[in-house]
N, C-alpha and C positions, 0 to 999 in steps of 0.2 A: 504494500500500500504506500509506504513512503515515498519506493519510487516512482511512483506513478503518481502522487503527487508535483513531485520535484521535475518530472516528467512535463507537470504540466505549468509549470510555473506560478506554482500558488504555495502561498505562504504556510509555514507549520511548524510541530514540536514534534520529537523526535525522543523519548522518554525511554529512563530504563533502569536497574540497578547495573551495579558494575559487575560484566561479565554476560552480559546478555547481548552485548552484539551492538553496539551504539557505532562505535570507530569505523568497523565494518560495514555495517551498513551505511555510513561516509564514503566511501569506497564505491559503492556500487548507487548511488546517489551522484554522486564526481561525475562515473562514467556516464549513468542517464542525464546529465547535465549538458554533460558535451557533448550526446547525439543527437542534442536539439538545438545547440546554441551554434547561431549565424556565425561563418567564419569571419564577419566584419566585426563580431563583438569582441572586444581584447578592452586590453587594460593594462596600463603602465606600472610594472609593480615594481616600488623600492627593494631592493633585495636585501633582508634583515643580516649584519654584521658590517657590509662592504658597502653601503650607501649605493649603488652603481643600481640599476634600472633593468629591468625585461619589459615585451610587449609579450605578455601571455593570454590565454581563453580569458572571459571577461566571467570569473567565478573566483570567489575568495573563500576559505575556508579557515577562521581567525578563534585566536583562544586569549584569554584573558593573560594568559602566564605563557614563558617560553618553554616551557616544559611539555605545559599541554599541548602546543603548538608544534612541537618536535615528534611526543607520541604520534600525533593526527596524519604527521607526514611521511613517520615510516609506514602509517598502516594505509594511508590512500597509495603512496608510492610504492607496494612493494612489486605492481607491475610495472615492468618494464614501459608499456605504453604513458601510465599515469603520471610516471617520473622526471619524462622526459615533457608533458604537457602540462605539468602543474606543480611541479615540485619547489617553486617560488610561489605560488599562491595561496598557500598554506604558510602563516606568519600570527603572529601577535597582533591584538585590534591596534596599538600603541601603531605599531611599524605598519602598519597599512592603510590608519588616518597619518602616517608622514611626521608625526610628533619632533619637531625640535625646539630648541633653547630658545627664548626671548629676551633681549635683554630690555627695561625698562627701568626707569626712576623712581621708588617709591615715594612718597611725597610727605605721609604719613611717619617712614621711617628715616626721613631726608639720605637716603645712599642709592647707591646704586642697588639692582636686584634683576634674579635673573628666574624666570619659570618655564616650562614646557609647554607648550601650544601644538594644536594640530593644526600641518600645512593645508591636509584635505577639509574642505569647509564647503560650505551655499556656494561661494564663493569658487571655490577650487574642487569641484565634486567629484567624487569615484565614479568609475565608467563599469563600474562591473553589474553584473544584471542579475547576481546569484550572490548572496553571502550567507556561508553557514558558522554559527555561531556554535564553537564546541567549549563546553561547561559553561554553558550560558547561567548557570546558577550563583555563576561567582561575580557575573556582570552588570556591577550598579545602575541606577538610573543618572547619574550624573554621565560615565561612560557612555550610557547609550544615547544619552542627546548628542553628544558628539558625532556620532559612529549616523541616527540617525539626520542632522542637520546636514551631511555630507554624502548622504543617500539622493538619487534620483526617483526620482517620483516613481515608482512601480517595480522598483528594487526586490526579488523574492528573497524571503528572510527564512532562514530553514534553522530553529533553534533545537541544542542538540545538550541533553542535561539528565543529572538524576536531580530525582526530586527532595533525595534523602542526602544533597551533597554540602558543601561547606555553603553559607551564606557568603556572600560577598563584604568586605571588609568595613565598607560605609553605606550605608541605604540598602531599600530593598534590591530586590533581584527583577533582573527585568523579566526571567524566564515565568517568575509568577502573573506578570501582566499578561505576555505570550499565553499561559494557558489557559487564560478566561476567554482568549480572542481568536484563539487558531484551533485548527482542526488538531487533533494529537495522535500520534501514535505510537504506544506501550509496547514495549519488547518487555517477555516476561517469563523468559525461561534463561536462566543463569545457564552459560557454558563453562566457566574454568572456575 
């Protein structure tokens, strides 16, 4: 069912405990992404460590932490096909809204001061037409204005979480909103 939602470009949750198939079925979600997605659809991805740029399929598959981000891409990548088509499109939400340093004046604390900003904005928008959000449970609502202020209007949002997983560090979780509002679907048989 999942895929054949993502299939069809319509937004969802993607639910499960750990060991039921979530990652995996990432994988086979990827591919039904890409055998529908227009070869004109690409997107410019900053490549996370080396700052330098790819024009890859216009599908992101983003994790809160570089950890999760890593798992996500040995398990979409471990086809050879997937590797070689996506294996930069799988990154951290930070490195795919383009986050760098600001420097500005505080005025309050009369010095100098420097903070982090995302390049990707209203202003400067992602071109991708697919983003899956993996442990979307840890992903506050302040993050997600970001992530969506820098969304194009009809952006498919495929959220991908346990229910029973760590909250997010400050405010709720966006995946709680996501399951009021989108179709869901339970994986619910533990493999390992």
């Amino acid at each position: 069912m999942a895929v054949d939602l993502a299939k069809a470009g319509k937004s969802f949750c993607l639910i499960g405990k750990a060991g039921t198939g979530k990652t995996t079925s990432e994988r086979e979600i990827m591919k039904a992404i890409l055998s529908v997605l227009p070869p004109s659809s690409t997107h410019v991805f900053k490549i996370q460590g080396t700052g330098d740029r790819v024009e890859n399929p216009g599908v992101a598959v983003t994790a809160f932490t570089r950890i999760a981000s890593a798992n996500s891409r040995r398990a979409i990548c471990k086809e050879p096909e997937l590797e070689e088509k996506v294996w930069h499109n799988v990154t951290t939400i930070h490195n795919l809204l383009e986050f760098q340093p600001e420097f500005f004046y505080d005025s309050e604390k009369d010095k100098d001061s420097m903070r982090f900003v995302p390049m990707r904005n209203a202003g400067n928008p992602l071109t991708v037409k697919t983003i899956i959000f993996e442990e979307a449970s840890m992903i506050d609502l302040s993050l997600w204005e970001k992530i969506y202020d820098a969304m194009l209007s009809g952006t498919q949002c495929i959220f991908v979480g346990d229910i029973n997983q760590l909250p997010p560090v400050f405010g709720p979780s966006i995946l709680n909103y996501a399951l009021v509002q989108l179709p869901i679907v339970e994986l619910g048989t533990v493999y390992r």
